[in-house]
SEVO-598376 format. One line per 10 residues: number of its first residue (from 1); their letters; for each residue z, x, y of C-alpha. Coordinates in steps of 0.25 Angstrom, whole numbers, plus 5000, padded with zeros to 4 digits. Example, Ala and Ser with C-alpha at 12.3 -4.5 7.8 and 13.67 -1.06 7.14 Angstrom:
BEGIN
1) AS) 5031/5049/4982 ~ 5029/5055/4996 $
//
This chain:
BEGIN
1) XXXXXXXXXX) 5302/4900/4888 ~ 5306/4886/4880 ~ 5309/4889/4866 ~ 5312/4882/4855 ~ 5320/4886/4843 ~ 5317/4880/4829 ~ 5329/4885/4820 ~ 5337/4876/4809 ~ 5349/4888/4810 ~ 5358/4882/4823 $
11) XXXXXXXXXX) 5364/4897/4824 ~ 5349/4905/4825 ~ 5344/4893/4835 ~ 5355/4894/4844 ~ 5355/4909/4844 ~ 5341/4909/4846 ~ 5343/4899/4857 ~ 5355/4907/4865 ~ 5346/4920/4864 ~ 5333/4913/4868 $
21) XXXXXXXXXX) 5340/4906/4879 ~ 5347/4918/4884 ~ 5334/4924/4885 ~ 5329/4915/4895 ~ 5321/4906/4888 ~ 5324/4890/4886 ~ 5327/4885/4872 ~ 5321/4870/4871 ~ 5329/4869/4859 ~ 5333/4871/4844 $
31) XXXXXXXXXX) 5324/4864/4832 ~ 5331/4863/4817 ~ 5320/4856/4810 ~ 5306/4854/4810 ~ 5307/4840/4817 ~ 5316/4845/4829 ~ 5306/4857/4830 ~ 5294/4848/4832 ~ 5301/4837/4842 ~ 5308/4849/4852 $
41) XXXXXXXXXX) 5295/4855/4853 ~ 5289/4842/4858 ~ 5302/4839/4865 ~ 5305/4853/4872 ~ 5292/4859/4873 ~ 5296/4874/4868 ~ 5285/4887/4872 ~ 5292/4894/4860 ~ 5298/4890/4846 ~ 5308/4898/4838 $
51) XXXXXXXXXX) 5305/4893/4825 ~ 5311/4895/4813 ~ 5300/4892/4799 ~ 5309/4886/4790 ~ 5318/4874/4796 ~ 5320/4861/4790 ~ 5310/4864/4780 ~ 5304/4876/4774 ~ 5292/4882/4785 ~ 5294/4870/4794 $
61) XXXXXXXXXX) 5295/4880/4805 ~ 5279/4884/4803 ~ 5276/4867/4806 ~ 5286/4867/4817 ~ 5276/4880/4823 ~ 5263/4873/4820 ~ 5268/4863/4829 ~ 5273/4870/4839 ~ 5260/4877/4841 ~ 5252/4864/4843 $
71) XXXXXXXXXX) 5261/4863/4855 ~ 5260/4877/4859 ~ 5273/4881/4856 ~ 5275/4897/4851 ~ 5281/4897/4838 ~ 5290/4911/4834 ~ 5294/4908/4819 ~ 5307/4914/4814 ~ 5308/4915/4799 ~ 5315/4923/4788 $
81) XXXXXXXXXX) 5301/4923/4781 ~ 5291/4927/4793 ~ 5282/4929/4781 ~ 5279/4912/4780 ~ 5278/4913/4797 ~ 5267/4925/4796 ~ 5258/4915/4787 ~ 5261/4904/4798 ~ 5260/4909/4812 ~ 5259/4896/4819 $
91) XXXXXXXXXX) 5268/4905/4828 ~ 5267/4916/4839 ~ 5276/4924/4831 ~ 5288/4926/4822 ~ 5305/4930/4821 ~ 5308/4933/4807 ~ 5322/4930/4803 ~ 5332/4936/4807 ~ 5330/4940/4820 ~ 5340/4941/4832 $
101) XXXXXXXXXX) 5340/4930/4842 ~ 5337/4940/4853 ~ 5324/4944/4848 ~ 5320/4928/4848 ~ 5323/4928/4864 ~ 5314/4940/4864 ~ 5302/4933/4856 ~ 5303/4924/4867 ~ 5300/4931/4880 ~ 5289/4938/4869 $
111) XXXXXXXXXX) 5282/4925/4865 ~ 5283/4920/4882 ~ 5275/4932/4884 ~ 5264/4929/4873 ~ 5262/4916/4878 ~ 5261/4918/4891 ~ 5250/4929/4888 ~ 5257/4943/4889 ~ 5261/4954/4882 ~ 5276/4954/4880 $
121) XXXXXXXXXX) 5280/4967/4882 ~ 5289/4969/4868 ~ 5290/4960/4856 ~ 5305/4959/4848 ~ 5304/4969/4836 ~ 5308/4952/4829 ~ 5296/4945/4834 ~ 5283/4944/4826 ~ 5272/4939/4833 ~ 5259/4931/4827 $
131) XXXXXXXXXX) 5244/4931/4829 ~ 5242/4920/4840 ~ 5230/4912/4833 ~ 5226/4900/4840 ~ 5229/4886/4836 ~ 5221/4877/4827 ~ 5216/4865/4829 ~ 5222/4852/4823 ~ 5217/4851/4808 ~ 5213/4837/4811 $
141) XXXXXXXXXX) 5214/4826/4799 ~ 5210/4836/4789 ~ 5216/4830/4775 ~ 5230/4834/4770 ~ 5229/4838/4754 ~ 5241/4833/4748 ~ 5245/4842/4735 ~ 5254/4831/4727 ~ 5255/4826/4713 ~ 5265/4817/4714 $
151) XXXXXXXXXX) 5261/4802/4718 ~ 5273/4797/4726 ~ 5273/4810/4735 ~ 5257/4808/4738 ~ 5258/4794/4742 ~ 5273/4796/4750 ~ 5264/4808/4757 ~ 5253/4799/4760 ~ 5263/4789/4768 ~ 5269/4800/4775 $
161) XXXXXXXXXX) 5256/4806/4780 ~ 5252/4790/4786 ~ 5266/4789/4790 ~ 5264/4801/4798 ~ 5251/4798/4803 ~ 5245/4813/4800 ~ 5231/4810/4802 ~ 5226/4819/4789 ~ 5221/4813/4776 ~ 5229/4816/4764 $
171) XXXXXXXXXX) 5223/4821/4752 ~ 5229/4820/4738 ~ 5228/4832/4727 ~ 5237/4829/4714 ~ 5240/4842/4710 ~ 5237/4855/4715 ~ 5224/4859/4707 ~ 5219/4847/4715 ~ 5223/4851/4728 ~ 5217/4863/4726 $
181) XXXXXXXXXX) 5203/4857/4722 ~ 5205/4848/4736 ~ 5209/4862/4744 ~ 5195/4870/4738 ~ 5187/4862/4744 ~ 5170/4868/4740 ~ 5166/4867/4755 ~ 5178/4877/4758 ~ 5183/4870/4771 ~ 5198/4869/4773 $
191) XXXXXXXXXX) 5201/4854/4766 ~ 5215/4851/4771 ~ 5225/4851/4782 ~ 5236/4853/4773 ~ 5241/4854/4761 ~ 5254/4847/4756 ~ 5257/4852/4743 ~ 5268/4849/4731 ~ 5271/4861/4722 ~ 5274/4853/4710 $
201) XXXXXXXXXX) 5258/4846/4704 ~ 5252/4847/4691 ~ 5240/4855/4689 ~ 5243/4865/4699 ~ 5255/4868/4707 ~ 5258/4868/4722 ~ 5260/4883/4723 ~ 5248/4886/4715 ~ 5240/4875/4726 ~ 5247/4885/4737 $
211) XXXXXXXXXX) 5243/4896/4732 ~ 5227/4894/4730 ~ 5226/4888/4745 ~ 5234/4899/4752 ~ 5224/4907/4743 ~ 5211/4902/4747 ~ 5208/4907/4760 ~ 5200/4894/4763 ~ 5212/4885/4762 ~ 5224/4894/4764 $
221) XXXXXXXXXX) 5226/4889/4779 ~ 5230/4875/4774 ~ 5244/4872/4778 ~ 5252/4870/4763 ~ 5263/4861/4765 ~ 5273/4861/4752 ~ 5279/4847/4751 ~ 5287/4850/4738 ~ 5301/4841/4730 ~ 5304/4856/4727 $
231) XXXXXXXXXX) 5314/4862/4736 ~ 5315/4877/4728 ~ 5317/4890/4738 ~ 5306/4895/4727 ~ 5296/4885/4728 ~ 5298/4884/4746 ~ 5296/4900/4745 ~ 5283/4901/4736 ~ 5276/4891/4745 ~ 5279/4898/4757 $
241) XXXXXXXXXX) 5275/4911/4750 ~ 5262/4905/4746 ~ 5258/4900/4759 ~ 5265/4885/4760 ~ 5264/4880/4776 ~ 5278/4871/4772 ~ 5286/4869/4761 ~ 5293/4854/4763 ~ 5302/4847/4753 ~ 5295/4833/4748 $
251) XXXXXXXXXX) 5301/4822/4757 ~ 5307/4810/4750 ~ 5304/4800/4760 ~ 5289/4796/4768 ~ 5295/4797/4780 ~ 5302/4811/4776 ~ 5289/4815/4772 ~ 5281/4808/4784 ~ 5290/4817/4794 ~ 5288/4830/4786 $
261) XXXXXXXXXX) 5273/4828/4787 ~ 5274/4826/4800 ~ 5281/4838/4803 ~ 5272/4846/4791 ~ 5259/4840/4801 ~ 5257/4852/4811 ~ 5255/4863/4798 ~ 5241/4855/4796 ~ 5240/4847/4810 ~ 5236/4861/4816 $
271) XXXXXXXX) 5229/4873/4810 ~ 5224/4866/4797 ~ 5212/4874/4793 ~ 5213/4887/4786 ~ 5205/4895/4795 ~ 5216/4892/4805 ~ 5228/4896/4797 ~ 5223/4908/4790 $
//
């Protein structure tokens, strides 16, 4: 079986790769970042993915697995916090941190198995499986809300979104007591693709915006991606608890931010809806 290993720790991915390889399996190769992830999958054309959630960003490994399953790649995830991988099964199944390198080699024969149809006779005692649920259809040019208060940043975020040719609209809320108006919309129909959200506004704040949405179960599915200028381990770790797709640091530059929406694209670009996420 061709697998890929996605891993920023050189030591765990070249373990991985000896026990996977002395298994009998071919490893296409080793991805650090998001961006090296995404070009070896097109490059190599891996059956599996070892995929470690956070990379050169917090969660980037959940994009790197929506994408992956557009091109029918099986995800396994390995996290220290399977927790954030449980809400966000674009995945056949789960590692959780730590794990011995063996038992990966073993998920691999498992996972040859299930997508060839058959039961496999036993499962590593490590290897959590997911629900298969069948893959949605692209969200289309449904509008992107953008939750933003600060002038500069909304108009360097329309630049990156024409730069990057995404085809969805962008709609403006200036704080969050208005992105929430925009979100409840009266004929209760899913409004948005995504929702690209600053913490800091006036009126009410980004956690308080995360926490009505992954409330209401009519909106709930919308991918949440935090584009923050705060950096705390406090403020990355109540997003996630409260149902954030990403958590990404504010880019300084258009075509920073241009590449990170690129790379952000396939959380919205397939499944958007939230009857396909719940």
């Amino acid at each position: 079986m061709r697998v890929l290993i996605v891993e920023d720790q050189a030591i765990s991915a070249l373990t991985l790769e000896h026990a996977i390889s002395r298994a009998g399996h071919e490893v296409v190769g080793c991805a650090a970042t998001l961006h090296e992830a995404i070009s070896l999958t097109k490059q190599t054309k891996p059956q599996l993915a070892f995929v470690d959630i956070d990379l050169d960003f917090q969660g980037a490994g959940l994009i790197i697995a929506r994408n992956m399953e557009v091109q029918g790649v099986a995800v396994v995830y390995m996290t220290a916090r399977p927790e954030r991988a449980r809400r966000d099964p674009f995945a056949i199944g789960l590692l959780p941190k730590p794990f011995q390198p063996s038992q990966a080699a073993e998920s691999v024969s498992v996972i040859e198995s299930i997508l060839a149809g058959d039961m496999p006779p036993s499962v590593p005692s490590a290897l959590e499986l997911f629900e298969r649920r069948p893959s949605n259809p692209p969200a289309g040019e449904l509008p992107v809300l953008l939750a933003e208060d600060d002038p500069k940043d909304v108009e360097l975020t329309l630049a990156a979104f024409r730069h990057a040719h995404l085809p969805h609209p962008v709609i403006i809320a200036r704080d969050g007591h208005e992105a929430l108006q925009r979100l409840n919309s009266p004929d209760g129909t899913l409004p948005v693709a995504a929702l690209l959200l600053d913490l800091k506004m006036p009126k009410v704040d980004g956690f308080e915006v995360l926490r009505h949405v992954k409330a209401n179960p009519k909106l709930q599915g919308i991918p949440i991606i935090v584009l923050s200028a705060s950096a705390q381990e406090r403020d990355i770790r109540t997003c996630y608890e409260l149902g954030a797709a990403a958590y990404v640091s504010k880019p300084a530059t258009l075509q920073e931010l241009r590449d990170t929406l690129v790379n952000l694209a396939p959380l919205w670009s397939y499944g958007g809806g939230s009857e396909a996420l719940h």
